[in-house]
N, C-alpha and C positions, 0 to 999 in steps of 0.2 A: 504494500500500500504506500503512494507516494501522494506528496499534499505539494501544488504546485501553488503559487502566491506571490504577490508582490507587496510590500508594503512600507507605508509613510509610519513614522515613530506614533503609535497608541493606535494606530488603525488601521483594517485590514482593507487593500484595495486589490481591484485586478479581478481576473478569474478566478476563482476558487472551487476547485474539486477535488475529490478524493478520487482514484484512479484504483479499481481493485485486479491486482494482477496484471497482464498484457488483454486482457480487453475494452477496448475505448468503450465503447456500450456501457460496463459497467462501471459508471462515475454519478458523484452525487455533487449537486451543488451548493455551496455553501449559504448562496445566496438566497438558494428558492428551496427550503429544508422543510417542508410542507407537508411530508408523508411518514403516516403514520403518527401522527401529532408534533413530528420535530417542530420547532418554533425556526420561523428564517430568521437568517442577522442579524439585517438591520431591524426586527421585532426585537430583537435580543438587547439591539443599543437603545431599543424607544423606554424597555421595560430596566434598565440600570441606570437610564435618568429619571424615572419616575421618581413622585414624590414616596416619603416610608417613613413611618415612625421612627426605623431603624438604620437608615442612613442620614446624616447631617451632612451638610456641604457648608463649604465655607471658602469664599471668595477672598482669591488674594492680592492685598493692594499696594505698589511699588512707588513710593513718593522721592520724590527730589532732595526734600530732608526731612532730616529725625521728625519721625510725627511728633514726638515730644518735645521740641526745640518747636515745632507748630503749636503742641496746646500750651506752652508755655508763653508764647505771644500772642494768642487768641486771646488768655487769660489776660495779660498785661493790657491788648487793645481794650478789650473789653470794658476792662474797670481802672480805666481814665479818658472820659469822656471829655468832648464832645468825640462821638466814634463816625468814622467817614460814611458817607449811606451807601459805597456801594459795598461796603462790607456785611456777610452775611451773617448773622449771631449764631444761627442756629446751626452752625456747619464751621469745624475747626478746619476742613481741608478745602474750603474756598479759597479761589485761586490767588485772591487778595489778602487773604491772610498769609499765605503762605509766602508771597511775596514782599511780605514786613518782616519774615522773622531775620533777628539781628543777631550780631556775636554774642550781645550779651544773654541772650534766650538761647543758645546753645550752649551755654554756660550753664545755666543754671540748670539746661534740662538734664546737662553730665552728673550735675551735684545731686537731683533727685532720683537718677538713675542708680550713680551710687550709692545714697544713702539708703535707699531701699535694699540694693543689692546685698548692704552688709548686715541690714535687719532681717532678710530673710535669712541669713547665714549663721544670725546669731540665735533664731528662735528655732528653726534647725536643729542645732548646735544642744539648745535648753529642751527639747523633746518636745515643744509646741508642738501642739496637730496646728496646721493652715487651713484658714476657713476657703473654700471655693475664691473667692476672689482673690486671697494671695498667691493660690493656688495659681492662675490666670496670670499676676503678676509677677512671680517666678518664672512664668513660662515667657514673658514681654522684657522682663529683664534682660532674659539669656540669649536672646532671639535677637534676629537683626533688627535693627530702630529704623530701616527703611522699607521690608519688608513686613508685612502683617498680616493677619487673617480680619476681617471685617469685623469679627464680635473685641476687638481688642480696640476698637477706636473710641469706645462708651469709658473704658477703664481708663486711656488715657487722658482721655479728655477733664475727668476727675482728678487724675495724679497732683497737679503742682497743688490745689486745693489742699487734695490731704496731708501736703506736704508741708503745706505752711502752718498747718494745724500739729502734725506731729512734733515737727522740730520744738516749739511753742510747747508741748506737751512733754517732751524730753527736758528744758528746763525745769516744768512743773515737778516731773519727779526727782533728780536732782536732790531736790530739798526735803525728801523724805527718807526716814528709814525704813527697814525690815519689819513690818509685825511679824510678831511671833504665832506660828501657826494654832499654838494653843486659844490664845485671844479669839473670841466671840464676841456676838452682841455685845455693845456696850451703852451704859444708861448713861442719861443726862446729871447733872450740867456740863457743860465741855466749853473749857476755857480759851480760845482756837484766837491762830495769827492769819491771818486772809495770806494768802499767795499769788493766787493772780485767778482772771476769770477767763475762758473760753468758750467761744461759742461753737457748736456743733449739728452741722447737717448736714442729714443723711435721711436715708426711705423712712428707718424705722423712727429717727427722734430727729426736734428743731427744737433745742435748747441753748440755756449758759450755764455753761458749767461752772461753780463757783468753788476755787479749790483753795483747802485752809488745812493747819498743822493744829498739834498739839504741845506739850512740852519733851514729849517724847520723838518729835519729829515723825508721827504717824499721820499718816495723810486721812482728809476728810473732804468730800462731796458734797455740798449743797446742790440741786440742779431744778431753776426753773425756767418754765416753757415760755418760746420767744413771743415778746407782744404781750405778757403778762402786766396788766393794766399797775401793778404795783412794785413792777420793778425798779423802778425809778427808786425807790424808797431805799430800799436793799442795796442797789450800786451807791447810795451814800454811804451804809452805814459801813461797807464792804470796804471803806478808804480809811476805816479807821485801824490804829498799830492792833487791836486786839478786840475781840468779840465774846461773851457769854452766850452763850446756846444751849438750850433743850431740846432735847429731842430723842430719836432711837438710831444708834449706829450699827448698821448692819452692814458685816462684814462683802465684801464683794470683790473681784479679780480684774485687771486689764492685762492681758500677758502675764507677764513676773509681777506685775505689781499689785501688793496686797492693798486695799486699804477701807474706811470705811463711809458708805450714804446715809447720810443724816434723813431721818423718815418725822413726819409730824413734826417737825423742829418749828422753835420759834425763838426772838431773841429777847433775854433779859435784862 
């Protein structure tokens, strides 16, 4: 049996027959496989691009530079206004974005590239499981920055974001120590030095994070919801060198960091 063919790289062109022994008569064609239920070919290429629960595709996109040197200046365009109108908001890979970005946005997109790369290395490292999105972000890290699969341009486009918030949050802890794993719930009054405040959005929460110590240098959370008609109140009192508080501190984790959310608190 001889298989005679010709073919372009992923696709079969040309004649196609199986040829059984020295009788021409008996050949079958690849093309027209119709007997006895064989499926033809090109049925064969209609039914492997079908849509399926079980196959995912994903389109791959080739940009001129680092997408992230792009969401780092979509970013920067964005929130310093007045923004040009023929720029688009809703698209970090418009061709006018892409056209602004500067050395200094390849800079920084190095720095956030890095800095994640050494966080994923370090939680790695401490036996963190990675949630699905670092997950993604591991794989964008390692990957080429001009190359991409289409579902990685939503993760981008969020990076410098999260980035100004983590770094900002790496200070925060900084100024805290270890509790001790024994430590539970703790009752009020709690004598606390304000730290600093952050704000935080994301799908699941749109808050301020209000982060304060103890004498023990154990971290504590206040956190309320943005647009809270009396926060105004709180961000004054939050400027002072120290704070009285009631409330219920229940313990809670960020990665390595222990520490605890003040629950029904109010101040003294």
């Amino acid at each position: 049996m001889s298989l005679v063919y010709t073919t372009v790289p992923g696709v079969i062109t040309g004649q196609q027959n199986l040829n059984f022994g020295n009788n021409p008569s008996q050949t079958l064609n690849l093309n027209n496989m119709n007997l006895q239920g064989i499926t033809p070919i090109d049925d064969i290429f209609k039914i492997i691009n079908s849509n399926s629960e079980h196959i995912k595709r994903y389109e791959i996109i080739e940009t001129t530079e680092d997408l992230l040197a792009i969401s780092v200046a979509h970013r920067r365009i964005i929130s310093n206004p007045p923004i040009p109108h023929r720029i688009r908001l809703d698209n970090i890979l418009d061709d006018e974005v892409v056209k602004l970005v500067t050395t200094e946005d390849k800079e920084e997109a190095n720095k956030i590239r890095k800095y994640y790369g050494q966080q994923l290395i370090m939680w790695t490292l401490k036996g963190l499981q990675l949630s699905p999105f670092r997950k993604d972000l591991q794989k964008y890290v390692n990957g080429d920055s001009n190359k991409f699969q289409d579902t990685m341009i939503k993760l981008v486009t969020k990076l410098p974001y999260f980035y100004s918030f983590d770094i900002e949050f790496d200070e925060v802890k900084r100024e805290f120590n270890e509790i001790p794993s024994s430590i539970n719930i703790l009752k009020s009054p709690f004598v606390l030095t304000p730290i600093k405040s952050l704000t935080r959005k994301n799908k699941r929460v749109k808050c301020v994070e209000y982060w304060l110590k103890d004498s023990n240098n154990w971290g504590y959370k206040i956190q309320i919801e943005i647009n809270n008609p009396l926060q105004h109140i709180w961000d004054k009192h939050f400027k002072n060198p120290e704070l009285t508080v009631a409330g219920i501190g229940t313990p809670k984790r960020i990665d390595d960091l222990k520490y605890f959310q003040l629950l029904n608190w109010k101040l003294l």
